[in-house]
C-alpha positions in Angstrom: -10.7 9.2 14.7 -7.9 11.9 15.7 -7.1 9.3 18.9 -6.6 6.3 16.1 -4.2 8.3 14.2 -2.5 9.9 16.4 -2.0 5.9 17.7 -1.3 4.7 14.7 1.2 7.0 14.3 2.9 6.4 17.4 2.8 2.4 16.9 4.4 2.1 13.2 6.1 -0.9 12.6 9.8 -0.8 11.8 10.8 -2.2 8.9 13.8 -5.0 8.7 15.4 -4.0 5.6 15.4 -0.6 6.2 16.6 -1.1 10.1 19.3 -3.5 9.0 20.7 -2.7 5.6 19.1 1.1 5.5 17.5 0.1 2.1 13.7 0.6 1.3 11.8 -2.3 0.9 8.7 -2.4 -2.1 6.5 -2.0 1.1 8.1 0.8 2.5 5.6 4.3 2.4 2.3 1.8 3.3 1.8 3.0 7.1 2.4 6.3 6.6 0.4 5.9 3.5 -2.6 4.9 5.3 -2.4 7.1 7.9 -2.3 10.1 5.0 -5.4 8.8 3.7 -6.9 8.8 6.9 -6.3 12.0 7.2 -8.5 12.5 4.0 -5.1 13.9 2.2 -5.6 11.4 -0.6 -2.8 13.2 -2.9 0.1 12.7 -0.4 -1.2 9.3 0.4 -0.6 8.7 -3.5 3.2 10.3 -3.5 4.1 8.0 -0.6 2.7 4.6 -1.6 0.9 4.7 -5.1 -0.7 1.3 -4.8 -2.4 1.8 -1.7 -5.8 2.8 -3.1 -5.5 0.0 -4.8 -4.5 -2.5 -2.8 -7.3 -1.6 -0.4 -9.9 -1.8 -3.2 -8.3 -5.4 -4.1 -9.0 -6.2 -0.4 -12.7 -4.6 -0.1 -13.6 -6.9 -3.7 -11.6 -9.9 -2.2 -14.0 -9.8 0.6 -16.9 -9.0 -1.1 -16.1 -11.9 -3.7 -15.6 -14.7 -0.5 -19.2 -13.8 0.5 -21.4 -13.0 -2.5 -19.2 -15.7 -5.0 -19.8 -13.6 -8.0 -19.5 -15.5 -11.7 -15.9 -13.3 -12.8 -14.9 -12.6 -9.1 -11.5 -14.8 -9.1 -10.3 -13.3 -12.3 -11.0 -9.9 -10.9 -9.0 -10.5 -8.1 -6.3 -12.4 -9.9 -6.2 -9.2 -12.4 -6.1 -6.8 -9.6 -3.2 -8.2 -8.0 -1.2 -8.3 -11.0 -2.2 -4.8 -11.2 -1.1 -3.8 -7.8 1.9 -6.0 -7.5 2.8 -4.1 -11.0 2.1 -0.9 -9.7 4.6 -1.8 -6.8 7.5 -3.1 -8.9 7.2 0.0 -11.1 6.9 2.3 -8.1 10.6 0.1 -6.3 12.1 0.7 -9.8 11.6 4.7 -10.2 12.9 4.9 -6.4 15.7 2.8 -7.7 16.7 5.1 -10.7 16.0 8.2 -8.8 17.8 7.1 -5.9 15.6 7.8 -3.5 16.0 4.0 -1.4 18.0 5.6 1.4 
């Protein structure tokens, strides 16, 4: 597991917005994000990209839903990515007002 983060963290991908117009993106925190969590340091993981957690939960009950069908299963997912795309916005918005995009 060491060899996969230590790979992982060698292998990030740049991202555009912040290459070209040195601006943070809504995305921007995910990779090193995951790799916290990884790590098993689930608080940092939090600080640098909140919806993580729950954007990997909103995968793990996608997939689950696609092969077991169950009866609520597309309103869950439709309510979790609302929840996570909120999350996001709200997260873009504080780094906004705290300046904290550069």
């Amino acid at each position: 597991m060491h060899a996969l983060i230590e790979w992982l963290k060698e292998h990030m991908l740049t991202c555009p917005s912040k290459h070209f117009f040195y601006l943070d993106c809504p995305g921007c925190g995910f990779q090193r994000s995951i790799i916290a969590l990884l790590e098993g340091d689930v608080l940092q993981s939090f600080r640098l990209y909140p919806a993580t957690i729950p954007i990997i939960f909103c995968f793990i009950f996608t997939g689950l839903h696609i092969k077991f069908d169950f009866k609520e299963g597309a309103a869950i997912v439709k309510g979790l990515f609302i929840f996570c795309v909120i999350i996001i916005v709200i997260f873009y918005i504080y780094k906004i007002f705290t300046h904290k995009l550069f």
